[in-house]
BAKOL-940166 format. One line per 4 residues: number of its first residue (from 1); their letters; for each residue y, x, z of C-alpha. Coordinates in steps of 0.5 Angstrom, whole numbers. Each point is the difference from the previous one (the first is absolute). Layout:
! BAKOL-940166
NUM> A> Y X Z | ...
This chain:
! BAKOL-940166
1> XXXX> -52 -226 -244 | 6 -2 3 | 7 4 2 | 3 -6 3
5> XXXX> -2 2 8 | 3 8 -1 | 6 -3 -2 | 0 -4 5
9> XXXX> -2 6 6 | 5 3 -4 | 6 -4 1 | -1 -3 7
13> XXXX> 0 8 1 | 7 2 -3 | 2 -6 3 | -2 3 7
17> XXXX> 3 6 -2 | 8 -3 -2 | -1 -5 5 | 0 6 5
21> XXXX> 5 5 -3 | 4 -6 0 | -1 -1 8 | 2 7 1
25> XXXX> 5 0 -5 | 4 -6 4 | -2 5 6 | 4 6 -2
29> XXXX> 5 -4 -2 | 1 -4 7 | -1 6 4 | 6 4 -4
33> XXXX> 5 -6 2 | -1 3 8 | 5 5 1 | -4 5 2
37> XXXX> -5 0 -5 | 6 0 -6 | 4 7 3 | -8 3 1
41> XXXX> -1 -1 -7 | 7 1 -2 | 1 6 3 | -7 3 1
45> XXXX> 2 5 5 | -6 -1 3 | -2 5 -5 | 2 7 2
49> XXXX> -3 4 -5 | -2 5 -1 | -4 -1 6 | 2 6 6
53> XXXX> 6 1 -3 | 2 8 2 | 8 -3 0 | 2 6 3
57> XXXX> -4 5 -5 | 2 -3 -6 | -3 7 -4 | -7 -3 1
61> XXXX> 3 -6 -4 | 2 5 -7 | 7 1 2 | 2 8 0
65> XXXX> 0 4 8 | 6 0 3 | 3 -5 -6 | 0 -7 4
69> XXXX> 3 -2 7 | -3 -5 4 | 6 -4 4 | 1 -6 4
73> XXXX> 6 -5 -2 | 3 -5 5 | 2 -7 -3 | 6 -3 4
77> XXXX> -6 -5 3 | -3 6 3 | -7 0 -4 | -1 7 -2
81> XXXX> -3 2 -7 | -4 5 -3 | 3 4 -5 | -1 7 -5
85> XXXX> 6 3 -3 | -2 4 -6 | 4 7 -2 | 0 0 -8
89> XXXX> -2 4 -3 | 7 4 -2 | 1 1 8 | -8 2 2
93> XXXX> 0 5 -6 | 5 4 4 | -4 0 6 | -5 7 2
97> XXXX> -7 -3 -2 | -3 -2 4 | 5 -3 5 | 0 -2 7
101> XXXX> -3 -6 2 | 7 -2 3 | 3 2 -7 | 2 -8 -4
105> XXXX> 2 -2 6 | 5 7 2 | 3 -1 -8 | 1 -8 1
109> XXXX> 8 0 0 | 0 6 -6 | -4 -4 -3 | 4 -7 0
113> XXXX> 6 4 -1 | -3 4 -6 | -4 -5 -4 | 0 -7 -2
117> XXXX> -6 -4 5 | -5 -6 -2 | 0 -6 6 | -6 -3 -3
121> XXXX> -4 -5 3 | -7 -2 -1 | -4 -6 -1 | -4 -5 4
125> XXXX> -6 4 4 | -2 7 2 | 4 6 1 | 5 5 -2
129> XXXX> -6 5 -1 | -3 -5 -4 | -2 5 -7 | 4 -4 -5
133> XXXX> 5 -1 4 | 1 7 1 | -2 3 -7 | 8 -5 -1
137> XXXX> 3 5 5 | -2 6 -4 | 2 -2 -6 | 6 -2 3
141> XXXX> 2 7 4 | -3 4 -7 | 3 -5 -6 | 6 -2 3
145> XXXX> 1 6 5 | 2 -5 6 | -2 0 7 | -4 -7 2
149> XXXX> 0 -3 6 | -5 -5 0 | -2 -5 6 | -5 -4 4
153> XXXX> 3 -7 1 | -1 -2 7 | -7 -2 2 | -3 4 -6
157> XXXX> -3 8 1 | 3 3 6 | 5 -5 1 | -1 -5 5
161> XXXX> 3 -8 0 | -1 -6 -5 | 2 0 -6 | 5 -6 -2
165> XXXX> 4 -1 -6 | 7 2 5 | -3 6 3 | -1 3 -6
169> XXXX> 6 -1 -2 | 2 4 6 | -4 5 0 | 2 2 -7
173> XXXX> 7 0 2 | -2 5 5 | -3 5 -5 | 7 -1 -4
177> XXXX> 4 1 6 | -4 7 3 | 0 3 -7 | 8 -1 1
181> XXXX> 0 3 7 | -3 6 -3 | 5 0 -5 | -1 -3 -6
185> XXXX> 4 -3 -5 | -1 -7 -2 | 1 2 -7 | -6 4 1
189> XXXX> -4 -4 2 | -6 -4 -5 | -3 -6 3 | -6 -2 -2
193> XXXX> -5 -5 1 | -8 -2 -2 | -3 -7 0 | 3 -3 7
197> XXXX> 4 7 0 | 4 -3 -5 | 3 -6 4 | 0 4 6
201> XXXX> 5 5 -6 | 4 -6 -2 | 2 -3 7 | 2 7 3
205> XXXX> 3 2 -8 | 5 -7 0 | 2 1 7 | 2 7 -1
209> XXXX> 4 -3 -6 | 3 -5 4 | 2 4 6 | 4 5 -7
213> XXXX> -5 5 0 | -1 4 -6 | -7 3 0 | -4 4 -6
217> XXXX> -3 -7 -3 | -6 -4 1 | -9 0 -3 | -3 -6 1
221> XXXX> -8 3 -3 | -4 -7 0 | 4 -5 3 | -1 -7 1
225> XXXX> 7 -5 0 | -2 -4 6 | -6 -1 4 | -1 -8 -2
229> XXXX> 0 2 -8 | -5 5 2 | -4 -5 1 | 0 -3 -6
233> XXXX> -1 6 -4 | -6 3 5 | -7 0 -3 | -6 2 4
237> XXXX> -2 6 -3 | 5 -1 -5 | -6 -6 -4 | 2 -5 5
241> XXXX> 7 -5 2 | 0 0 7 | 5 -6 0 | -3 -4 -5
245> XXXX> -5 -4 2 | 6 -2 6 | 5 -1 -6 | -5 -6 -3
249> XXXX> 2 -5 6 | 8 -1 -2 | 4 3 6 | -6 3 4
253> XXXX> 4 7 -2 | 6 -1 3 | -3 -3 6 | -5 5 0
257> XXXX> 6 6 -1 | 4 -3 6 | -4 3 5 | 1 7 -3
261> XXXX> 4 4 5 | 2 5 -4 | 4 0 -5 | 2 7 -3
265> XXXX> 4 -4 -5 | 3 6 -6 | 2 -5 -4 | 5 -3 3
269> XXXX> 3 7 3 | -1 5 -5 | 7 -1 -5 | 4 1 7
273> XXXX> -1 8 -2 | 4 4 -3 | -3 7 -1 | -5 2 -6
277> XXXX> -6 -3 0 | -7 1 -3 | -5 -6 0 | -7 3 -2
281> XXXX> -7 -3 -1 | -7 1 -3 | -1 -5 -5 | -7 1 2
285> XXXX> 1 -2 7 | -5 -5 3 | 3 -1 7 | 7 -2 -1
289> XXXX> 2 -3 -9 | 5 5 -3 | 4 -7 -1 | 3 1 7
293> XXXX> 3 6 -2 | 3 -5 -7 | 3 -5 6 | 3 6 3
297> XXXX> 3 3 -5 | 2 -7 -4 | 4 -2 7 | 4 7 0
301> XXXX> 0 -2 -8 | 2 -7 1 | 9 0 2 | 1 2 -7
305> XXXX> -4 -4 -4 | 4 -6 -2 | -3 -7 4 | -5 -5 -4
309> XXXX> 3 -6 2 | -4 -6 -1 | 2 -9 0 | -2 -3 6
313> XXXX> -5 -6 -5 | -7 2 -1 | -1 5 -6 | -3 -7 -3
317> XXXX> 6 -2 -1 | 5 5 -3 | 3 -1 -5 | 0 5 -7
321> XXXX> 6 3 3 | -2 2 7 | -6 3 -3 | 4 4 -4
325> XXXX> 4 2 5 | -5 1 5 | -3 4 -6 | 6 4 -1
329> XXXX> 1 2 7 | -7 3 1 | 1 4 -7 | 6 3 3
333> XXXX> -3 1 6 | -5 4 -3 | 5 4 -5 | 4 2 6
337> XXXX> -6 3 4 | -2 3 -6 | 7 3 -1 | 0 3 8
341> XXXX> -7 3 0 | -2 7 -2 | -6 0 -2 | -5 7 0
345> XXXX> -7 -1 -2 | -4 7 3 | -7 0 -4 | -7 0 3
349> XXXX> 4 -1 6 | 5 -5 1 | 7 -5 -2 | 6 1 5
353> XXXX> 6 -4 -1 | 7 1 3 | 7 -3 0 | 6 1 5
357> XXXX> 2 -4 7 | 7 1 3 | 0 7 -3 | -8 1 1
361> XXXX> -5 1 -3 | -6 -4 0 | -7 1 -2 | -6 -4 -1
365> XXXX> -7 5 -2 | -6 -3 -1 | -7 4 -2 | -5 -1 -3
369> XXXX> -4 3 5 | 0 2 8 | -3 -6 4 | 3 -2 6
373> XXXX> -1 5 4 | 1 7 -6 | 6 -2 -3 | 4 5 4
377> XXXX> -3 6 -1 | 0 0 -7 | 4 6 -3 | 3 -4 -5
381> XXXX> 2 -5 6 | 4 6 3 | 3 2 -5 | 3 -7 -1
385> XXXX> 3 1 8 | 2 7 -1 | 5 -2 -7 | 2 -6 2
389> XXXX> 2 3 8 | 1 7 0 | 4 5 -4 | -2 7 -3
393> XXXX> 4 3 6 | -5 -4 5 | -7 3 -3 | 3 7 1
């Protein structure tokens, strides 16, 4: 008996099926070169979770009685944010528990005063009340006992309006001048980004340094260098190259990556800092590749690494000597940067490698496990922020 026609079935079958995954592909991929569909998927927004968020209850979301204010910050374009300002834990411990309602907000001057305070930024979709997001706070008031001001951008949670690129900006701007208004001091103020929060962190951290304005320092957790290279690396599922059916056609990426209209470009900004910075990233991080943090960290690397210069011929052509020059220069290279970094190897938990920048020091923090979106509640995460940004006289 013959085979022959089940596999025929069987082929005319699957070809259906990839003929229709192909359809649908060519689809999406249409669909994201519409503006308005490409800010919904990048921001998300439209995902307040968690659902019927209680903003002005933040207990009903794992935060303490009485140790969260729930505020509203006006941006310099009149859009109103949502915010919480967290007491840490040094501030709380001095309250009569259990402490009014009106309490957080009542210590909101002593607190700035008396603490260093965490500006933190969050990612793409759902809230401030988020868990995970809220389990970063507690870590941060408890391990490093700083306050948090944690806000929703504009048109996420209880803050009304559309998300762009620029209004971000503003409304990050407008979280770090309120902070000082209520009597911060800049150099007590942490700013610290995840995921699209962290280029939100980088555009208000290179323009505070170049309006001469030295503050705490800055963490990019999970960071992408700008949203064109994210593209290349993004993986559906983390399995499969969104980009690479499109990178098959010569030029089609360029053409295709023209009609984005946000840019979140980190890379190109990111060396304009100059305050401690810690770049830190899972290795296991299935949304964004760790090997953007690497394009980070090597771009704050690069002024002091020597050039490798290259003859204008085709590489065919060289002769003996230009190919040992060449080589020459990349052994350089190589030894420089060796001779620059300090590199510390945490066992079952992760490496860490550190030089200094204008007198800065720079850390790329790269573990072994944490995902995309856990990687900051690690304690050993924490401990990382707490050594390299606060003094014995901070935790006490």
């Amino acid at each position: 008996m013959s085979i022959q026609p089940d596999n025929d079935r069987l082929f005319v079958r699957l070809r259906r099926v990839f003929a229709v995954l192909g359809f649908i592909y060519l689809g999406a991929v249409i669909l994201l070169a519409v503006p308005w569909i490409q800010s919904h998927i990048l921001y998300m927004n439209a995902l307040k979770l968690p659902w019927n968020a209680h903003f002005d209850a933040p207990e009903r979301h794992g935060l303490a009685p009485g140790k969260t204010a729930n505020i509203k910050i006006q941006t310099a374009d009149n859009h109103t944010i949502g915010a919480w300002f967290i007491l840490s834990d040094a501030i709380y411990h001095d309250l009569s528990f259990p402490p009014p309602p009106s309490a957080a907000e009542l210590h909101i001057s002593d607190a700035v005063a008396q603490r260093p305070t965490v500006l933190f930024f969050h990612g793409n979709a759902a809230t401030r009340a988020l868990s995970m997001r809220v389990r970063l706070y507690s870590g941060f008031t408890s391990r490093l006992n700083a306050n948090v001001l944690a806000i929703d951008y504009r048109g996420f949670g209880d803050s009304p309006g559309t998300p762009t690129e620029d209004g971000l900006s503003m409304d990050a701007r407008a979280a770090w001048d309120w902070l000082i208004v209520q009597g911060a001091s800049p150099q007590d103020v942490l700013i610290v980004g995840h995921s699209l929060g962290t280029a939100v962190a980088s555009r208000l951290s290179v323009g505070l340094s170049e309006d001469g304005v030295k503050f705490r320092g800055t963490v990019l957790m999970s960071p992408f260098s700008s949203l064109y290279t994210l593209l290349d690396t993004y993986n559906i599922f983390g399995v499969f190259p969104v980009m690479l059916p499109i990178n098959m056609i010569p030029r089609a990426a360029d053409v295709y990556k023209s009609f984005l209209v946000h840019k979140f470009d980190t890379l190109s900004v990111i060396s304009k800092l100059k305050v401690p910075i810690l770049i830190l990233h899972a290795e296991d991080d299935w949304d964004i590749s760790h090997t953007h943090s690497d394009a980070l960290f090597d771009a704050l690397l690069e002024p002091y690494l020597p050039p490798v210069y290259s003859p204008a011929a085709s590489q065919v052509s060289w002769s003996a000597q230009q190919w040992n020059e060449h080589h020459a220069q990349l052994v350089a290279r190589r030894e420089t940067r060796e001779s620059l970094l300090t590199r510390t190897v945490i066992p079952n938990f992760g490496v860490m490698d550190q030089f200094d920048s204008f007198g800065e020091r720079i850390t790329l923090l790269k573990t072994s496990t944490g995902s995309h979106n856990e990687v900051g509640t690690l304690e050993g995460v924490q401990e990382v922020i707490r050594v390299t940004f606060f003094t014995p006289e901070d935790l006490h």
